[in-house]
C-alpha positions as CSV (number, residue, x, y, z in Angstrom):
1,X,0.0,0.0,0.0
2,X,1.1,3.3,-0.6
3,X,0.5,6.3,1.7
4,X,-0.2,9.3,0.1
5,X,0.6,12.9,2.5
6,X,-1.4,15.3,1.7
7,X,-0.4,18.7,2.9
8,X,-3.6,21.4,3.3
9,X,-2.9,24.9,2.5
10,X,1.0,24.0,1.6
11,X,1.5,27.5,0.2
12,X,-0.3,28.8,3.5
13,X,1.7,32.2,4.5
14,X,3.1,35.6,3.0
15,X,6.0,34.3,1.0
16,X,7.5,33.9,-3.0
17,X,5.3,36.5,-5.2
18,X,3.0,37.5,-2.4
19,X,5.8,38.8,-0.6
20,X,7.5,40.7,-3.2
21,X,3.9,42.3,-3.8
22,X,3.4,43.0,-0.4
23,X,7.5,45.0,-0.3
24,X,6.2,46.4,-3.3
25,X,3.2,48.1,-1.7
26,X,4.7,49.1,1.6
27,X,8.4,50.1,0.8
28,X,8.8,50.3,-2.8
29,X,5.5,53.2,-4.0
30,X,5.5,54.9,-1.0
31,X,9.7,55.8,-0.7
32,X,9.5,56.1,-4.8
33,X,6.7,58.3,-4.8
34,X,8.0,60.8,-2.1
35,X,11.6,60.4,-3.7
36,X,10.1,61.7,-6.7
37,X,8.0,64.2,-5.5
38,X,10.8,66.0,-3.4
39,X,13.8,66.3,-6.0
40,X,12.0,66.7,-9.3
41,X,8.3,67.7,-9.0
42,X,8.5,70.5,-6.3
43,X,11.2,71.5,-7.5
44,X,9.6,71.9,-10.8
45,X,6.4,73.7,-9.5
46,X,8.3,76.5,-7.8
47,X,10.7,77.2,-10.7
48,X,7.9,77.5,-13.7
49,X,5.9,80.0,-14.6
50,X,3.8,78.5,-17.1
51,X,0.3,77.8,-15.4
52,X,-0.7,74.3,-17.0
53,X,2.5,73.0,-15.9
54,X,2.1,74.3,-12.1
55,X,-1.5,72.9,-12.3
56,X,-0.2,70.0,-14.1
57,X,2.1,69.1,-11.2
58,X,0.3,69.8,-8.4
59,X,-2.5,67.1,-9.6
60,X,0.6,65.0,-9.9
61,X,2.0,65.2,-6.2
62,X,-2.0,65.5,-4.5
63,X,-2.6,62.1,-6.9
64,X,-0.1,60.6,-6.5
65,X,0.8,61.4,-2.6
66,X,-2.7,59.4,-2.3
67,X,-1.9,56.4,-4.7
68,X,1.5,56.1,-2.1
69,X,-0.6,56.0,0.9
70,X,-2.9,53.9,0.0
71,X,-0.4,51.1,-1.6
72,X,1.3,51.3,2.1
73,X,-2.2,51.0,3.6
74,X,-2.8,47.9,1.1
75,X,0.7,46.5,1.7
76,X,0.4,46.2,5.3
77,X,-2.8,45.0,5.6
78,X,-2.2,42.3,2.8
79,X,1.4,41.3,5.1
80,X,-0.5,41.1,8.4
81,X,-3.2,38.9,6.6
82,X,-6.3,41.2,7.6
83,X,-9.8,39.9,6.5
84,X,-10.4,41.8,3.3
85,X,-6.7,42.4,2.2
86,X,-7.3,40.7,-1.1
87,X,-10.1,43.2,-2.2
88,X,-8.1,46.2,-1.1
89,X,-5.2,45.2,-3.0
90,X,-7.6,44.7,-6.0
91,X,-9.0,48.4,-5.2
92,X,-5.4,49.5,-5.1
93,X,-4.3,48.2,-8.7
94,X,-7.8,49.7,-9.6
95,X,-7.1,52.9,-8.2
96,X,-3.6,53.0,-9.4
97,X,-4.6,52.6,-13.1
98,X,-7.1,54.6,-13.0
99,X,-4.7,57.3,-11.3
100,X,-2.0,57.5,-13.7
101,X,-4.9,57.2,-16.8
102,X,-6.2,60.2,-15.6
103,X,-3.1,62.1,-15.1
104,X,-2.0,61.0,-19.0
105,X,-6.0,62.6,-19.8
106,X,-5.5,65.6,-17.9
107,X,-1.7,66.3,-19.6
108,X,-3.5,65.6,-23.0
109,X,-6.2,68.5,-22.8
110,X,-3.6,70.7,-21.2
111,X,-1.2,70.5,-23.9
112,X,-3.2,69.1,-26.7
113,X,-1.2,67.0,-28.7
114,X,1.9,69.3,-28.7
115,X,4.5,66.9,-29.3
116,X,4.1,63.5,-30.3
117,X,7.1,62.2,-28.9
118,X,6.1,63.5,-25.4
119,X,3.1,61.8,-25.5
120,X,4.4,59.0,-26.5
121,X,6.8,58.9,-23.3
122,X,3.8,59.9,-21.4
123,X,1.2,57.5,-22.6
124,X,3.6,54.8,-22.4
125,X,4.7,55.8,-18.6
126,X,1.2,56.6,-17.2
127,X,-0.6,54.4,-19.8
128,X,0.8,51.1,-20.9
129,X,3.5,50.5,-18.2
130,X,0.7,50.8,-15.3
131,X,-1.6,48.6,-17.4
132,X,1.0,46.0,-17.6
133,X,1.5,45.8,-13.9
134,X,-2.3,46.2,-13.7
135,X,-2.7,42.8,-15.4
136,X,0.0,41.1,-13.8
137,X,-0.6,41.5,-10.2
138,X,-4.5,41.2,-11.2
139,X,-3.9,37.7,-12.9
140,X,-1.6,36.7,-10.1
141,X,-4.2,37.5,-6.9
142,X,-6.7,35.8,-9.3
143,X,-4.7,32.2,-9.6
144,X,-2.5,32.4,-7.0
145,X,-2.3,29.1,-4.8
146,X,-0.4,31.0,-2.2
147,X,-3.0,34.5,-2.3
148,X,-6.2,31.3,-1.7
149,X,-4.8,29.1,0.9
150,X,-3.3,31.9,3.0
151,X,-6.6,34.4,3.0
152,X,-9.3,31.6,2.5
153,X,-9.2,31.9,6.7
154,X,-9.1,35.6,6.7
């Protein structure tokens, strides 16, 4: 006879992927975000004078600032393992998307179409790039073994 173990909820735990999503959220956006805000978007709204681009940037850092708190929110709460983690992180990666698609809206009808190469740089960094990581991390809490067994409890 052969005896057969059977391990429930072997991927039980914040580890692999689920780990590197949760750094992600919690160290990554946030230092990033406040990185980027302090040396080159500041810095940018108190040298211009051109009154799209002060507008422009100030959406940026209130936007953003929020998308950075929220992932560290998200990140935390997915680490500790709180009941509804899951969900938020899905409403983050929502809210994320739907951040940085705005932003690219907003910097169309303020500069209509000046330059096709910037909006080419800009649809691709606040467009396609965040879409990207939209999918991944969407497909990945959607089929994740790991994601299931460790907040089926939760």
């Amino acid at each position: 006879m052969e005896q057969t173990c059977i391990k429930e909820n072997e991927y039980e735990g914040v580890a692999g992927w689920l780990l590197f999503f949760c750094c992600v959220l919690t160290f990554f956006i946030p230092i990033s975000t406040l990185y980027q805000i302090i040396t080159h978007t500041i810095p940018m709204i108190s040298k211009t004078h051109n009154h799209k681009r002060q507008i422009l940037w100030s959406v940026y850092a209130a936007l953003f600032l929020g998308v950075a708190g929220f992932a560290l929110v998200t990140g935390v709460r997915l680490w500790l393992v709180c009941t509804g983690a899951v969900r938020l992180a899905k409403i983050w990666l929502l809210a994320f998307l739907c951040a940085h698609v705005s932003y690219f809206f907003l910097w169309l009808v303020l500069f209509r179409w000046d330059r096709t190469s910037s909006v080419t740089k800009v649809g691709w960094d606040h467009v396609v790039a965040p879409l990207c990581s939209f999918f991944l991390w969407i497909t990945y809490l959607h089929h994740s073994k790991r994601e299931r067994d460790t907040y089926s409890n939760s």
